[in-house]
N, C-alpha and C positions, 0 to 999 in steps of 0.2 A: 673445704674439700671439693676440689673438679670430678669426683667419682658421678656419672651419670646415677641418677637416685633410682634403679631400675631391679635394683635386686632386693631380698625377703630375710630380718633380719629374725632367728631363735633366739628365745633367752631362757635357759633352762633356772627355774628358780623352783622345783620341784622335794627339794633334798630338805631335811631334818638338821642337821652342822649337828649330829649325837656328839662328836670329839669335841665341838667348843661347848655344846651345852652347862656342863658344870662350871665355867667361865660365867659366861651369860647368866646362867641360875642366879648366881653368887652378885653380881653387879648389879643384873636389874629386879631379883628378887621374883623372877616368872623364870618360863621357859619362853623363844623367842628365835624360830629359824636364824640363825648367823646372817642369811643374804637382809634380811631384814634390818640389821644392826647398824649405827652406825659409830664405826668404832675409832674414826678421825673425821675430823671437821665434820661438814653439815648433811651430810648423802649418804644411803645406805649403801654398800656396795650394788643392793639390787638396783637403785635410783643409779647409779654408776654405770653401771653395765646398759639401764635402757636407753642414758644420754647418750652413748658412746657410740650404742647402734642407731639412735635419730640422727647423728652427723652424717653417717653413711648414708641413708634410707631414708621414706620419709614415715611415719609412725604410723600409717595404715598398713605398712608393710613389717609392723614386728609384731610377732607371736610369744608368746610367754608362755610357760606352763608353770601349774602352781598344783600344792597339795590341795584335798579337798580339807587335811585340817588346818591349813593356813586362815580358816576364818573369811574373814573382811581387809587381813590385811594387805597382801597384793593393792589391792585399789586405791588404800588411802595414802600407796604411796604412787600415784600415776598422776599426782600434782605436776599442772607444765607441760605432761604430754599427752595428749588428747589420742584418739583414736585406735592404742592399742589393741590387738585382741587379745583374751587373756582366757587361757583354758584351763580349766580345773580337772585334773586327774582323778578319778570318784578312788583309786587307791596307788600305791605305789609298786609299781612292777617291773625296777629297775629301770634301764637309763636306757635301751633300745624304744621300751614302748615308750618314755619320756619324750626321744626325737619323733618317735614316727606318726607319734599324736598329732605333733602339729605338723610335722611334712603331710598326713591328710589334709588337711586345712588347707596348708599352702596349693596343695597339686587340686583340689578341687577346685583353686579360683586364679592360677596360675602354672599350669602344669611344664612349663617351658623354663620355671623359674630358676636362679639361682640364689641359694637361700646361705648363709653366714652363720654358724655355728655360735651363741657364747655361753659359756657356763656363768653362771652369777656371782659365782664366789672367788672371784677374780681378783688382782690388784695389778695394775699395770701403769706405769710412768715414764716416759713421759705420754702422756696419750695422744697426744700428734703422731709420733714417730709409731706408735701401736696401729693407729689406724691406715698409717702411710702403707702398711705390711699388707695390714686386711684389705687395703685398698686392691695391692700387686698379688692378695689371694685371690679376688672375683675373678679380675678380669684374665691372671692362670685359669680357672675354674669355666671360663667362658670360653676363652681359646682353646682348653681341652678339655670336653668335658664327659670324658669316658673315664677322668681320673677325682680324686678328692684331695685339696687341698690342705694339709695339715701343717699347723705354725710349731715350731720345734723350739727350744730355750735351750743353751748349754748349759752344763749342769756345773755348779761351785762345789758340790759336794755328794756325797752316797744317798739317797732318797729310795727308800723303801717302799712309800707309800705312792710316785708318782709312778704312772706309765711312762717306758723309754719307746726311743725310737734308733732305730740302727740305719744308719742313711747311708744310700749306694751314689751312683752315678749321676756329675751335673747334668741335668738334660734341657736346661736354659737359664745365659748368660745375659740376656738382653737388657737384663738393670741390675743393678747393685745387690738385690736380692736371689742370688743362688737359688733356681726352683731342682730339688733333689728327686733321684727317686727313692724307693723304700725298699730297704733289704729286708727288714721283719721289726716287728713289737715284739716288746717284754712288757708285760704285766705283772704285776707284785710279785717282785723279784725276791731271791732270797741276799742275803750280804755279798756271797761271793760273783752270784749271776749280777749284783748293780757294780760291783767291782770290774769285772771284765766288761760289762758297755760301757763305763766313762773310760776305759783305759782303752776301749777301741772306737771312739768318737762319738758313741751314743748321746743325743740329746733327749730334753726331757719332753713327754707329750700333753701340748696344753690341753687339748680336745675343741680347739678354737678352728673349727674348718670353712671351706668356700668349697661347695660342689652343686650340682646342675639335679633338680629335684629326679628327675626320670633317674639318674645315675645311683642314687640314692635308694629309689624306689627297688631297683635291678637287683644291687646287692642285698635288700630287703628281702626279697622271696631267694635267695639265694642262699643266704645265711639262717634267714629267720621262716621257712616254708609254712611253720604252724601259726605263727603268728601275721604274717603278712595277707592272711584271706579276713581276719576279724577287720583291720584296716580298710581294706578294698569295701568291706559291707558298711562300716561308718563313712567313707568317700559317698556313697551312695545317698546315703541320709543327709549328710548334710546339706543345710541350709533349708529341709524338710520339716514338718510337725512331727515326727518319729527321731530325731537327730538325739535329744536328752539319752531316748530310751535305748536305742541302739547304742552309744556310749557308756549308758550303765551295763548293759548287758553284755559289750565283748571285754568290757574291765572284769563280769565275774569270771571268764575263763582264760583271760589273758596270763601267758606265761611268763616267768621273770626272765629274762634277756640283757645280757651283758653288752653293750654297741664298742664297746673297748677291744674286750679280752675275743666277742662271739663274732663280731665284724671285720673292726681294725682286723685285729691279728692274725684273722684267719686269710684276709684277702690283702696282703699288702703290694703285690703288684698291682692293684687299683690304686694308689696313694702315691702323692707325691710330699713333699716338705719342705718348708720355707723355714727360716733360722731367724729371731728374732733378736735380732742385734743392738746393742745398744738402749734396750727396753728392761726394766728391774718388773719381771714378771714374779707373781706368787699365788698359790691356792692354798687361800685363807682358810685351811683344814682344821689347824690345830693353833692356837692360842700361842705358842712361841713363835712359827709365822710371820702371826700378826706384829706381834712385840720387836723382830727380825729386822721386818722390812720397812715398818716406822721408823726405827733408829738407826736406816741408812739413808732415811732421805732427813734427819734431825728433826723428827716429830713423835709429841708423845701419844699412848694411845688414850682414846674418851674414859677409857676403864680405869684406876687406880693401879697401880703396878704389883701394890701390894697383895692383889688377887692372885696372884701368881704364885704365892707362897706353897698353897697346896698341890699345886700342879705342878709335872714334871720342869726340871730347871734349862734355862736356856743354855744350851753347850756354845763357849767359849769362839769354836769356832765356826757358830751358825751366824754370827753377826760380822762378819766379813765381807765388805761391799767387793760383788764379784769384778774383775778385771776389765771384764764387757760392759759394765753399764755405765753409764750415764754420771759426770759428775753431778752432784745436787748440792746446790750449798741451802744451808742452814736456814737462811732466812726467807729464803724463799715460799711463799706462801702458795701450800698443795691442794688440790680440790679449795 
């Protein structure tokens, strides 16, 4: 990758996978965050998602966040890549305070920074052409960075569970990837509301963004005014002997904050969107998914199939390799 190694990569691994859980119960006989699993070949999606941001970056510049009931395990899977930081969230208080954790981090040791969004529960292929995108997100995100960069997927079918994005106006042509602007968000649509955005060109929202830390910051107290002074008082602390105690203490009154539905959606002329093309994107949510997007690229999954008996059945036509991606033949050996 020629991307100057200058920008700060998140890797949200904070979340519980509750929908695959009875999956995972049943396989490995525990319970076992989903990012943690490793459900083809040899890498957990979470080990996936930090390679993927060490190509960019160099691994002093990615940030993690993890539950504080995750254990030990986060670390023992940071084989290979030395220098992570990796923050522990003392509770779960949705997915605003989840980013803005480590956006303190980053802005106290970087405040100029441009930092790279990825959720961990990810599946993206081919990952050259994924990162080629992430690539033409920064250095969008640098060239404007009054805006946030959000990677968009068109959609093969009605999705319920993902966030849409409703895209306006090309407002740069300069390479192959379309940078859009934002008409509005949908958030957990109901049947008819996901009907009318794929039939008026809505794509699907990965929550995979590139935006400028101060930009971030801005919308922060704009959006989130009660929450954005607990932050400002941990910036403070950090790297101090008070740094523990101040993080337990703005986690007891920290409020839960949506960065989708309370941020995205409410400010979408801050946003722009990029189309990822030619990439078979998925969020590993739910257990047919997984089983989906394995058997378009002709892979089975690590779990028996037969676990899938008690779980709801895979519809006929969720296994349809969409028209956009990528052919993959068979033999081709993934991860």
């Amino acid at each position: 990758m020629n991307t100057p190694k200058k920008h700060w990569a998140i890797v949200l691994a904070g979340g519980e996978g509750e929908r695959v859980r009875p999956l995972v119960q049943s396989w490995l006989g525990r319970h076992r965050p989903k990012q943690y699993c490793t459900f083809v070949g040899t890498r957990s999606m979470f080990q996936h998602t930090l390679h993927r941001a060490a190509k960019l970056t160099t691994s002093d510049r990615i940030v993690t966040v993890v539950a504080h009931g995750h254990g030990s395990e986060p670390w023992t899977q940071l084989d290979g890549i030395s220098g992570i930081k990796v923050l522990r969230q003392p509770q779960n208080r949705d997915t605003a305070a989840g980013i803005f954790l480590p956006l303190a981090y980053i802005r106290a040791r970087d405040p100029d920074a441009t930092v790279v969004l990825y959720p961990s529960d990810h599946f993206v292929y081919p990952e050259d052409r994924f990162l080629e995108v992430v690539q033409i997100a920064v250095q969008t995100a640098e060239r404007q960075p009054w805006r946030l960069v959000l990677l968009g997927v068109q959609p093969d079918r009605l999705e319920l569970e993902y966030g849409w994005i409703q895209p306006g106006s090309t407002l740069d042509q300069s390479t192959s990837w379309h940078v859009r602007a934002v008409q509005a968000f949908l958030e957990k649509p109901d049947f008819l509301q996901a009907s009318r955005a794929m039939d008026s060109g809505a794509v699907w929202n990965t929550l995979i963004l590139a935006a400028k830390v101060q930009k971030l910051w801005e919308l922060g107290w704009q959006c989130f005014p009660e929450m954005m002074p607990l932050f400002e008082r941990l910036c403070g602390a950090i790297g101090g002997p008070e740094e523990g105690k101040v993080l337990d203490a703005i986690y007891r009154v920290m409020p839960e904050r949506n960065f989708s539905s309370e941020l995205l959606q409410q400010a979408p002329e801050h946003v722009t969107m990029i189309q990822l093309n030619g990439v078979l994107w998925s969020d590993w949510g739910k257990p047919e998914r997984i089983v989906e997007t394995l058997l378009k690229i002709g892979k089975q999954p690590a779990f028996p199939l037969s676990l899938l008996s008690t779980l709801p059945p895979i519809q006929a036509s969720r296994v349809k390799v969409r028209s956009t991606c990528v052919s993959v033949k068979k033999h081709i050996t993934v991860y």
